[in-house]
DSSP file (Angstrom, degrees, kcal/mol; ACC not computed):
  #  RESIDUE AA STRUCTURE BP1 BP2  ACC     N-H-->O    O-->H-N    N-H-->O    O-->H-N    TCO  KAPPA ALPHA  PHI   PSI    X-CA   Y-CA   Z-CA
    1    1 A X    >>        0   0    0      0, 0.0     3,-2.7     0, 0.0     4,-0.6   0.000 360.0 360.0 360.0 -49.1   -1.5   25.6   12.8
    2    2 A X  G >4  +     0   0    0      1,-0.3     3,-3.7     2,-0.2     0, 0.0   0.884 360.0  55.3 -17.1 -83.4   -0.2   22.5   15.4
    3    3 A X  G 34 S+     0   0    0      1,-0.3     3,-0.5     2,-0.1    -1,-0.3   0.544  89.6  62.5 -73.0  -1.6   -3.0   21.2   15.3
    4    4 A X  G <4 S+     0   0    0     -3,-2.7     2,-0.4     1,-0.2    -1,-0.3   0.798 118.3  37.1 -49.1 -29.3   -3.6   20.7   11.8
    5    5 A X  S << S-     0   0    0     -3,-3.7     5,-0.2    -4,-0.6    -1,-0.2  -0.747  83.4-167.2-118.0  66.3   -0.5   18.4   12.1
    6    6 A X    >>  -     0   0    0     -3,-0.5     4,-0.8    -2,-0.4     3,-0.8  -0.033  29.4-100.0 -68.7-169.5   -0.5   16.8   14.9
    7    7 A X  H >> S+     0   0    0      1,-0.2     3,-2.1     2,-0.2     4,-1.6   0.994 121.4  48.9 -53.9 -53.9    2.6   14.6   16.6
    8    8 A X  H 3> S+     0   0    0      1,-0.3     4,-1.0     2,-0.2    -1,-0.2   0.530 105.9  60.3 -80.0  10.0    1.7   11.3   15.6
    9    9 A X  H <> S+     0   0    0     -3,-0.8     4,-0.9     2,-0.1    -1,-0.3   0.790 110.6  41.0 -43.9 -55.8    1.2   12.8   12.1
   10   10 A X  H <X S+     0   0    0     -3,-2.1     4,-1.4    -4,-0.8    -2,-0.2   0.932 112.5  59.7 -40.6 -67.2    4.9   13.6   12.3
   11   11 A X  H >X S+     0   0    0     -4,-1.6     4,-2.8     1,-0.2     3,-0.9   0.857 103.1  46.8 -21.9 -75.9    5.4   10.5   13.8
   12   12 A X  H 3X S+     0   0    0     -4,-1.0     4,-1.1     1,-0.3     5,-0.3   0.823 114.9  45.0 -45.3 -41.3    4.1    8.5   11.1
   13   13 A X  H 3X S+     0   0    0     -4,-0.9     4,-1.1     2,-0.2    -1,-0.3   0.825 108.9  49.0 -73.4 -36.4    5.7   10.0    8.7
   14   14 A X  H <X S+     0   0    0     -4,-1.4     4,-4.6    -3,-0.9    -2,-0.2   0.926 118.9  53.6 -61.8 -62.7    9.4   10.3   10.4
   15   15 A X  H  < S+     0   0    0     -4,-2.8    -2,-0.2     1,-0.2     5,-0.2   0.620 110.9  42.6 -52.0 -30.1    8.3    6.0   10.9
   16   16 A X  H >X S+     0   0    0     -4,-1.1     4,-1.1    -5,-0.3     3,-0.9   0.848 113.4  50.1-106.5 -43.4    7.5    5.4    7.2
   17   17 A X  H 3< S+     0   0    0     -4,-1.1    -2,-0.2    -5,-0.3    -3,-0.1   0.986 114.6  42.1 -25.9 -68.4   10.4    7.2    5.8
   18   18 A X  T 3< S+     0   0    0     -4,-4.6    -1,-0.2     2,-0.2     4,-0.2   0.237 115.6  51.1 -86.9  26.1   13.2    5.3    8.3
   19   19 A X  T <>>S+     0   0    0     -3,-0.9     2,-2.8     3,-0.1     4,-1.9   0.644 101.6  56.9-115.0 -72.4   11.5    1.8    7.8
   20   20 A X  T  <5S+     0   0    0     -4,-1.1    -2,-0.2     1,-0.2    -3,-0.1   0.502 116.6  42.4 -34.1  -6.6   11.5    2.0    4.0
   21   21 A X  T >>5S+     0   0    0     -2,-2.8     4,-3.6     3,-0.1     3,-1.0   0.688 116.5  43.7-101.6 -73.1   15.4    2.6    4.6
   22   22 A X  H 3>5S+     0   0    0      1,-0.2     4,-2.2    -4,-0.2    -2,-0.2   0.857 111.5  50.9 -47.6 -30.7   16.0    0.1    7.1
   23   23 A X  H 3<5S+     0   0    0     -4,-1.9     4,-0.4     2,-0.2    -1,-0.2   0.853 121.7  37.6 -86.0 -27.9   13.9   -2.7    5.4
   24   24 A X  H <4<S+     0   0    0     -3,-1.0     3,-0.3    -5,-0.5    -1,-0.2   0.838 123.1  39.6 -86.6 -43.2   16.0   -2.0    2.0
   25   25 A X  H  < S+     0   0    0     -4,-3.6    -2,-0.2     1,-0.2    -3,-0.2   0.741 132.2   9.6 -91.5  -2.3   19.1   -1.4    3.4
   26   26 A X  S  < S+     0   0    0     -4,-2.2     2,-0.4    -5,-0.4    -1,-0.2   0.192  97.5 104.5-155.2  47.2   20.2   -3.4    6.2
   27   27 A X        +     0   0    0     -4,-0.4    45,-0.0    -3,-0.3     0, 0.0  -0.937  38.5 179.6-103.5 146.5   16.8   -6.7    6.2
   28   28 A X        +     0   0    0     -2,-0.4     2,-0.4    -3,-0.0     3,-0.1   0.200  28.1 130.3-139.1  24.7   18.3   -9.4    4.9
   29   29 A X    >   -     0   0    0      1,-0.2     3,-1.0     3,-0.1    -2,-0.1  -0.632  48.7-148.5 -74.5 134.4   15.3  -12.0    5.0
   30   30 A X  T 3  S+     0   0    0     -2,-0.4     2,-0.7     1,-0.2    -1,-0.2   0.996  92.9  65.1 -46.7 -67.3   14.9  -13.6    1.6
   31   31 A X  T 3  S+     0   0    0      1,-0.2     2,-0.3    -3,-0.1    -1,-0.2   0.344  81.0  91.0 -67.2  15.1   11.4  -13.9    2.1
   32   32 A X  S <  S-     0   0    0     -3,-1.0     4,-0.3    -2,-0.7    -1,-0.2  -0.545  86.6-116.4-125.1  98.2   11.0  -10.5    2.1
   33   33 A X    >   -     0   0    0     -2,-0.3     3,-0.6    28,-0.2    -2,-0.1   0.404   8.7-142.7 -21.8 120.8   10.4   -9.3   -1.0
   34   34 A X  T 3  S+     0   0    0      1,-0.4    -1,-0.1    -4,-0.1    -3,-0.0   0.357 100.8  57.5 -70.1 -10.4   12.9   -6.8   -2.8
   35   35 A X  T 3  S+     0   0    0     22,-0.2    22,-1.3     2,-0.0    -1,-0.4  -0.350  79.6 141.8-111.5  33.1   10.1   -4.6   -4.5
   36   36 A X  E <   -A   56   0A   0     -3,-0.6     2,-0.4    -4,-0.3    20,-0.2  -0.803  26.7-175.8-105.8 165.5    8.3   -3.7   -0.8
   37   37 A X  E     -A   55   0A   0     18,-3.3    18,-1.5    -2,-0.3     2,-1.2  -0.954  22.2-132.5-139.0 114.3    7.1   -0.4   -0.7
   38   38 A X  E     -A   54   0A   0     -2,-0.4    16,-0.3    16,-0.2     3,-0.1  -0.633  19.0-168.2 -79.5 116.0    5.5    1.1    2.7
   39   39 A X  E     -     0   0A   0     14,-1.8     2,-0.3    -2,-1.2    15,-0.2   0.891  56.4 -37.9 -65.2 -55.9    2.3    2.8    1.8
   40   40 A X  E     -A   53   0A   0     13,-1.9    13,-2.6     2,-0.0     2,-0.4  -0.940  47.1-130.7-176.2 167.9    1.7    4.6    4.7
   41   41 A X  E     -A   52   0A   0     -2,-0.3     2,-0.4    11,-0.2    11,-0.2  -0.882  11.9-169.8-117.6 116.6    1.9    4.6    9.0
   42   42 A X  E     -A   51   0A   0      9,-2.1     9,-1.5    -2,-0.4     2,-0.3  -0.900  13.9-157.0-110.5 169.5   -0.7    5.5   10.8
   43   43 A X        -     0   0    0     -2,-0.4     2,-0.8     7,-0.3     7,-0.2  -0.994  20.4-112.2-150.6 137.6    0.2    5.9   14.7
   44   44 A X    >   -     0   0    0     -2,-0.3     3,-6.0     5,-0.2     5,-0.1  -0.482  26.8-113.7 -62.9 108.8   -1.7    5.7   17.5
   45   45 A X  T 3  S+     0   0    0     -2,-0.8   -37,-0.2     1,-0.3    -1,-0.1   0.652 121.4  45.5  -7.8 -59.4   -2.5    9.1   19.7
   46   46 A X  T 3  S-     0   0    0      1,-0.1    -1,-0.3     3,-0.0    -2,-0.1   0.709 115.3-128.9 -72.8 -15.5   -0.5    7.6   22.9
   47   47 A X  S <  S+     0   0    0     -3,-6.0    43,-0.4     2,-0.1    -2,-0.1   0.783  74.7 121.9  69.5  13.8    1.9    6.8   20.2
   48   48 A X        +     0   0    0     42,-0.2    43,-1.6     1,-0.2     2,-0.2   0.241  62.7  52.1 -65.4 -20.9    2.2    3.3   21.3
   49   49 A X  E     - b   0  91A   0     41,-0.3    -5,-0.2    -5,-0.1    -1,-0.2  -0.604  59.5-165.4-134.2  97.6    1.1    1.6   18.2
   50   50 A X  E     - b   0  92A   0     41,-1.4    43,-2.2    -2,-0.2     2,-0.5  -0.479   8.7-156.0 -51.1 118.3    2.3    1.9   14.5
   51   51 A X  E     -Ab  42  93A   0     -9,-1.5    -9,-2.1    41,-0.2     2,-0.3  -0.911  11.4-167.9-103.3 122.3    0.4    0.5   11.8
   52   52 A X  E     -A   41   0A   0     41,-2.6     2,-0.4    -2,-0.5   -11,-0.2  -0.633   8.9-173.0-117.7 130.3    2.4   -0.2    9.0
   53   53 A X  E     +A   40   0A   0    -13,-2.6   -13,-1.9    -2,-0.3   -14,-1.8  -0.989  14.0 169.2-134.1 139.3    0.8   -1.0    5.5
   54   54 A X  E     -A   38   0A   0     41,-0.5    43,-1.9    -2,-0.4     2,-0.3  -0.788   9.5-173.1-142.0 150.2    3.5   -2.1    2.9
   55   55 A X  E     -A   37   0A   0    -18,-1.5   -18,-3.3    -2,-0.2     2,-0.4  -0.940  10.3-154.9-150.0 166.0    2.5   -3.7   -0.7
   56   56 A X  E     -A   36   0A   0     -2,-0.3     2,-0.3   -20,-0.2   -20,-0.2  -0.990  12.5-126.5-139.9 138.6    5.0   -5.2   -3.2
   57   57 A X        +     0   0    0    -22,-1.3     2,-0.3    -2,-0.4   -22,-0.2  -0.523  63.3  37.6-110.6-176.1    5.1   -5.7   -6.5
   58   58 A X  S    S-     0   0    0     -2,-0.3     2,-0.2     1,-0.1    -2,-0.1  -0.821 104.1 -47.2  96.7-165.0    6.0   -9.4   -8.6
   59   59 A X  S    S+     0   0    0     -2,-0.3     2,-0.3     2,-0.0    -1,-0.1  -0.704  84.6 141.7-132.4  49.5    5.1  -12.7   -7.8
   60   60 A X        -     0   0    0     -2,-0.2    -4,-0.1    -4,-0.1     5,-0.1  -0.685  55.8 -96.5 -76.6 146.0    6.0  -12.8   -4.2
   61   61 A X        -     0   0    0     -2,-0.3   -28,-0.2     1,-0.1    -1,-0.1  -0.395  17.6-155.5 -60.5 145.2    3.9  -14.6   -1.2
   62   62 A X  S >> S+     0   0    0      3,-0.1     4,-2.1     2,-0.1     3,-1.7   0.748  95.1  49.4 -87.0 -58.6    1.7  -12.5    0.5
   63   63 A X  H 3> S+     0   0    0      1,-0.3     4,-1.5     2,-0.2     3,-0.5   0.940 113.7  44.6 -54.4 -46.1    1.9  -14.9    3.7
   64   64 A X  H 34 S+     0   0    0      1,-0.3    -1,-0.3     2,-0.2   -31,-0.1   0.257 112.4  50.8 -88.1  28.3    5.8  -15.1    3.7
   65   65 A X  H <> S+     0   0    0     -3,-1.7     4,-1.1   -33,-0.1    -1,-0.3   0.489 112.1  47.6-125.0 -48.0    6.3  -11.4    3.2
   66   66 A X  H  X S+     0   0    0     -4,-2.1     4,-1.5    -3,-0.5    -2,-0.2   0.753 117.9  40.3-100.9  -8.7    3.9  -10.5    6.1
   67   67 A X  H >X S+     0   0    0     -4,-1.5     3,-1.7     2,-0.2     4,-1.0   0.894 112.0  60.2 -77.9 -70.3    5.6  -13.2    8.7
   68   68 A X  H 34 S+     0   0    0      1,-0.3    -2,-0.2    -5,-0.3   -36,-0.1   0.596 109.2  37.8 -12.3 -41.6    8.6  -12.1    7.3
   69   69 A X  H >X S+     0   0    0     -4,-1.1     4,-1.7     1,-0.2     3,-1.0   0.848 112.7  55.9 -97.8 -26.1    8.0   -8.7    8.5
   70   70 A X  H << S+     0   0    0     -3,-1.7     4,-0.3    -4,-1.5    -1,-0.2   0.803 105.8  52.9 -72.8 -10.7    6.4   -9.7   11.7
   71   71 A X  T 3< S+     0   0    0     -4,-1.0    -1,-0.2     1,-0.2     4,-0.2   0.549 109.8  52.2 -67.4 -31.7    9.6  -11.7   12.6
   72   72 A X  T X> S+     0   0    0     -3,-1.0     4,-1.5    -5,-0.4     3,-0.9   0.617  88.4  89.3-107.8 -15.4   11.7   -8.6   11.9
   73   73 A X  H 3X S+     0   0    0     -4,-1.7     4,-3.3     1,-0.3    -1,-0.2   0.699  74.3  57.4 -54.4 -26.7    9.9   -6.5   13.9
   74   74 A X  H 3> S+     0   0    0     -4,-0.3     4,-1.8     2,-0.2    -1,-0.3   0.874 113.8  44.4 -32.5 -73.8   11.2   -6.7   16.7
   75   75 A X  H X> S+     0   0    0     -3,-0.9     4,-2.5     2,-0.2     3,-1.0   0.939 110.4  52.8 -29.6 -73.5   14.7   -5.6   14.8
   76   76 A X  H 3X S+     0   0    0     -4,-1.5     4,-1.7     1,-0.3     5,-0.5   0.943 108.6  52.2 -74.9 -44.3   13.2   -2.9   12.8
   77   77 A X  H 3< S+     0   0    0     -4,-3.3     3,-0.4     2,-0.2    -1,-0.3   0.822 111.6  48.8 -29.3 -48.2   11.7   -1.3   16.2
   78   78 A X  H XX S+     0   0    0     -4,-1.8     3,-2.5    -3,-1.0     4,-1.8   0.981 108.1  52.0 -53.1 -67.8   15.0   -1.5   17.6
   79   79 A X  H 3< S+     0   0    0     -4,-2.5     4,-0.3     1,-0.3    -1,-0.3   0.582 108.0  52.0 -34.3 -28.3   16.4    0.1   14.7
   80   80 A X  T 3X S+     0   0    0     -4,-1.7     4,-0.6    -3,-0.4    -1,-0.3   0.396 100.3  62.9 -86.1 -23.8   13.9    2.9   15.0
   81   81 A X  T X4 S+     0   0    0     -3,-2.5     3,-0.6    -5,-0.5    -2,-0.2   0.798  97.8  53.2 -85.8 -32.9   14.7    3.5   18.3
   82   82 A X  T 3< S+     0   0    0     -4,-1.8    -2,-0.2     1,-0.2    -1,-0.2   0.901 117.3  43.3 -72.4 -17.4   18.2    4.5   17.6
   83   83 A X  T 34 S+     0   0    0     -4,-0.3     2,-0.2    -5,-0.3    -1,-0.2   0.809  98.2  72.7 -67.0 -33.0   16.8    6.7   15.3
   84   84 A X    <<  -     0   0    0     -3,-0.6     5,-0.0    -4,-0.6   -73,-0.0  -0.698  63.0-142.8-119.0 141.1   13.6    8.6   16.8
   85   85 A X        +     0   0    0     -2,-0.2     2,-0.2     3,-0.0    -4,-0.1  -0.091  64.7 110.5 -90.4  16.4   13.9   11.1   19.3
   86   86 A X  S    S-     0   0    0      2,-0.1    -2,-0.1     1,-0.0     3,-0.1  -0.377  79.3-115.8-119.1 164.2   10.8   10.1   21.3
   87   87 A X  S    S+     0   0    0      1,-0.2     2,-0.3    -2,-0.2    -1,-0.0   0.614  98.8  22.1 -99.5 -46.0   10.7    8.4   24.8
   88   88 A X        -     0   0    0    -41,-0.1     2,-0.5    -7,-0.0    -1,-0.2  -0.988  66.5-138.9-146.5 159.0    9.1    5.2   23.1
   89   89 A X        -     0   0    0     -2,-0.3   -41,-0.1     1,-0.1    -8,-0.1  -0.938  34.1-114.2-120.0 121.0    9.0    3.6   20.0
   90   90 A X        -     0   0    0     -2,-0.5   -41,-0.3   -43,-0.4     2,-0.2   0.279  31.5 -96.6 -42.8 163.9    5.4    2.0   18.9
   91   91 A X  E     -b   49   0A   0    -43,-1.6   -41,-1.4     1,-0.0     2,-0.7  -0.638  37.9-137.1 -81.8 158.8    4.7   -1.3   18.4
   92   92 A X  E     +b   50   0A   0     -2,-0.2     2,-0.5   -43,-0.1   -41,-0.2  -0.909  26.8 172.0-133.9 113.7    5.0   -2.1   14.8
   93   93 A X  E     -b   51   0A   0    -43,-2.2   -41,-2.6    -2,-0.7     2,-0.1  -0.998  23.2-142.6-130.5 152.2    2.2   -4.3   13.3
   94   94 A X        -     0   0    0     -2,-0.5   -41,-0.2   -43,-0.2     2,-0.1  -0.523  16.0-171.4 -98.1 165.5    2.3   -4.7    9.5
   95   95 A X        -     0   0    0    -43,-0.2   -41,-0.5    -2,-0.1    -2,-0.0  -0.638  26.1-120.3-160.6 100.8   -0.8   -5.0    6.9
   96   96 A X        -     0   0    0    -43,-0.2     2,-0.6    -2,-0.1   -41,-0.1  -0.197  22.4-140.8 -52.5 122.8   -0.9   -5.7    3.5
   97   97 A X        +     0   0    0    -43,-1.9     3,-0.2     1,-0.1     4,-0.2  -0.897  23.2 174.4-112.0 143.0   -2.3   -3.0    1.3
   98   98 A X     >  +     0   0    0     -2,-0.6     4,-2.0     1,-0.2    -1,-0.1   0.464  47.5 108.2 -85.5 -30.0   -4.4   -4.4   -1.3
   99   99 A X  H >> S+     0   0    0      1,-0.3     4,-2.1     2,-0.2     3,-0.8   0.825  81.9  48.7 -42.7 -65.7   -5.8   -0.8   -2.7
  100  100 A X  H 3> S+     0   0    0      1,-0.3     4,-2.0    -3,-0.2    -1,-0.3   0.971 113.0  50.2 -66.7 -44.4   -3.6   -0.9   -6.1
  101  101 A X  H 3> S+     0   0    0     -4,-0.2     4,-1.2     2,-0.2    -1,-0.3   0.984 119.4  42.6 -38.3 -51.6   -5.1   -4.9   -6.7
  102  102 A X  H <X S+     0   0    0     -4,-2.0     4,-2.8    -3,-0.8     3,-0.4   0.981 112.2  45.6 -78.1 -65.8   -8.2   -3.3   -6.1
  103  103 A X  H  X S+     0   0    0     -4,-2.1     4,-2.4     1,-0.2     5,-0.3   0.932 114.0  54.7 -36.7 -56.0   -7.9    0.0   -8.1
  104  104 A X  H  X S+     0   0    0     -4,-2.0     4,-0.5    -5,-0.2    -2,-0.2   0.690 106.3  51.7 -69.8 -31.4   -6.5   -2.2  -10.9
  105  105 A X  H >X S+     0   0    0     -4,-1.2     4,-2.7    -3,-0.4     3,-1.7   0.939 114.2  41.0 -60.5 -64.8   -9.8   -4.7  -10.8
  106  106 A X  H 3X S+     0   0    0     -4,-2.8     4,-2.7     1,-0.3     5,-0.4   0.878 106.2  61.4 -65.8 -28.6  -12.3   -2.0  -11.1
  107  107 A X  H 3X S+     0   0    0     -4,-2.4     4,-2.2    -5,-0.4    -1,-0.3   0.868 112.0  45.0 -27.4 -47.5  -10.1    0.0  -13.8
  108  108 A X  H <X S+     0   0    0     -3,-1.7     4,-2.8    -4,-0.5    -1,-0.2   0.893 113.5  49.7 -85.5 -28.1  -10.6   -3.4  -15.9
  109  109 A X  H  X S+     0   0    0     -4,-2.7     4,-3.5     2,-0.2    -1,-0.2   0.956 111.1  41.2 -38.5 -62.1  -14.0   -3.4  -15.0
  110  110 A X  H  X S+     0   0    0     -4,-2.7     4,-1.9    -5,-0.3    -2,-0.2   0.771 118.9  57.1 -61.8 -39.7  -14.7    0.4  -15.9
  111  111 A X  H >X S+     0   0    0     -4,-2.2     4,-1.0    -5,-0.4     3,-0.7   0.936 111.1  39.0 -46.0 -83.0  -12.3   -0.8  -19.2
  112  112 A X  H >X S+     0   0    0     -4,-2.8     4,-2.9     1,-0.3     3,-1.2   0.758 111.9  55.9 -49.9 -49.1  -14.7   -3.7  -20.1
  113  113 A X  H 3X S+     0   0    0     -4,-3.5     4,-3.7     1,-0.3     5,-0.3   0.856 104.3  53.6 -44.0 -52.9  -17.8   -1.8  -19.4
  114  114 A X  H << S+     0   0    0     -4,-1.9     4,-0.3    -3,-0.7    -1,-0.3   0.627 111.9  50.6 -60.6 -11.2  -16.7    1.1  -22.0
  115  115 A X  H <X S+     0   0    0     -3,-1.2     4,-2.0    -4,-1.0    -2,-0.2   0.858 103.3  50.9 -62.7 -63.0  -16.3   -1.5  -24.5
  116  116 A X  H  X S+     0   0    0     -4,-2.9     4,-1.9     1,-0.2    -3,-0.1   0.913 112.4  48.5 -44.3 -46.9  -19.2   -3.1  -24.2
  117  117 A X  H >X S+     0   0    0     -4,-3.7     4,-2.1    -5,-0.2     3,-0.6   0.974 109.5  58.2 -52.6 -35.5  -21.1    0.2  -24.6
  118  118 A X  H 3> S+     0   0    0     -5,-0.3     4,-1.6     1,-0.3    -1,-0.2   0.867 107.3  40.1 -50.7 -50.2  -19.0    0.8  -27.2
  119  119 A X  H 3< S+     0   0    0     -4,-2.0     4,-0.4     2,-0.2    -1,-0.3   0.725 113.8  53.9 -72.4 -28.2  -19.9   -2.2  -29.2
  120  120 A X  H XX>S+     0   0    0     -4,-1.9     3,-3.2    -3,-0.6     4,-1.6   0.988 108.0  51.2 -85.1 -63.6  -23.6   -2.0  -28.5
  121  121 A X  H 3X5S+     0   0    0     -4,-2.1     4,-0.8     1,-0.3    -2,-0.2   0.696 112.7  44.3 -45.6 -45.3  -23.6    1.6  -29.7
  122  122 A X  H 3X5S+     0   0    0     -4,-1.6     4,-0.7    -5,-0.3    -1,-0.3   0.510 109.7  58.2 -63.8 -18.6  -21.9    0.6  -33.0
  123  123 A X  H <>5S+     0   0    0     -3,-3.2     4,-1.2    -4,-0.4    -2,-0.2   0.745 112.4  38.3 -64.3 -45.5  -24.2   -2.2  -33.1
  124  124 A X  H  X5S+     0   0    0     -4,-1.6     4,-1.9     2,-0.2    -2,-0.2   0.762 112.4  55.0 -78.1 -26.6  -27.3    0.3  -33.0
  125  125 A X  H  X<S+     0   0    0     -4,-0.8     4,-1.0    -5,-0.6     3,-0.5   0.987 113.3  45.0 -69.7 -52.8  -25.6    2.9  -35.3
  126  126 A X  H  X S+     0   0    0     -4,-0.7     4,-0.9     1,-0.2     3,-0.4   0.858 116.5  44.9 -35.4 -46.3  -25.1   -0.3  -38.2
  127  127 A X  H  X S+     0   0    0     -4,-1.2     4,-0.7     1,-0.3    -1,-0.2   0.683 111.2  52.6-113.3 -27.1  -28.6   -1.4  -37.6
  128  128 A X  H  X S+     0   0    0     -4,-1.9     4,-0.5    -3,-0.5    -1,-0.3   0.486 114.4  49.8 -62.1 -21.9  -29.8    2.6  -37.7
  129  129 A X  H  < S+     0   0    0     -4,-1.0     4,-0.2    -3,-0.4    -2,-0.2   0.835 102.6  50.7 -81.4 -50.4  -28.0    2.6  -41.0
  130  130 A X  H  X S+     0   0    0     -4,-0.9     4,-1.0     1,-0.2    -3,-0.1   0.620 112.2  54.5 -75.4 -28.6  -29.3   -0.5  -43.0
  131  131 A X  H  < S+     0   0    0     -4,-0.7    -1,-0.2     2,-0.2    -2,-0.2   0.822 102.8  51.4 -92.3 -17.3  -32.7    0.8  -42.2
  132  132 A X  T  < S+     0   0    0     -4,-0.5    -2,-0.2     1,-0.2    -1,-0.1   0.687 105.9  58.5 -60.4 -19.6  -32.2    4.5  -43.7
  133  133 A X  T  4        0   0    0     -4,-0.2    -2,-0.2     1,-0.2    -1,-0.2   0.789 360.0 360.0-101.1 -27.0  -31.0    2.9  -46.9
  134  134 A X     <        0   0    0     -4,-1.0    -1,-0.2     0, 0.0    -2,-0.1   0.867 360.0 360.0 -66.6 360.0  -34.6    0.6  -47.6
């Protein structure tokens, strides 16, 4: 059963938890946005590198959110080390994810498209109608 889970499974997960704390509770950059939300960590085998993908919601910069975070890394790593029982603590690079922008396009897509049918179908039904009655 281990190896369904492996460590840097754990990892990641132990890693996305205690940054979603630290970055609310003790970041104090303005320019990092008060709605961000870490999506998920992935961790390298050797456990030497974190990748951290965080999305926010509002009308915050993307650019000053994601210096923001690389500026603090350094910090939050530190922080993480006092935390984490592990030997070393990864390096921490951030990545905006985009997936809910994206989900949210093609949803209006998949919207507009059922509409259109919609209209065409009610178009055909009318026009199926006006010709039963000559």
């Amino acid at each position: 059963m281990a190896k369904d889970y492996p460590r840097s499974h754990r990892v990641a997960d132990f890693i996305q938890r205690e940054l979603a704390v630290i970055i609310r509770d003790e970041v104090d950059d303005p320019d990092v946005s008060p709605l961000l939300t870490i999506v998920s960590v992935e961790v390298s085998r050797d456990l030497s590198v974190a990748r951290v993908y965080y999305s926010f919601f509002g009308d915050g910069d993307r650019a000053a959110n994601q210096k923001a975070l690389t500026r603090a890394a350094g910090f939050l790593r530190h922080e993480l080390a006092g935390r984490m029982s592990t030997r070393t603590v990864p390096e921490l690079r951030f990545f905006y994810d985009d997936s809910a922008e994206k989900g949210a396009a093609m949803s209006a897509l998949i919207d507009a498209a059922v509409a259109s049918n919609s209209t065409a179908n009610n178009d055909a039904t009318d026009n199926d109608a006006t010709d039963n009655t000559r």
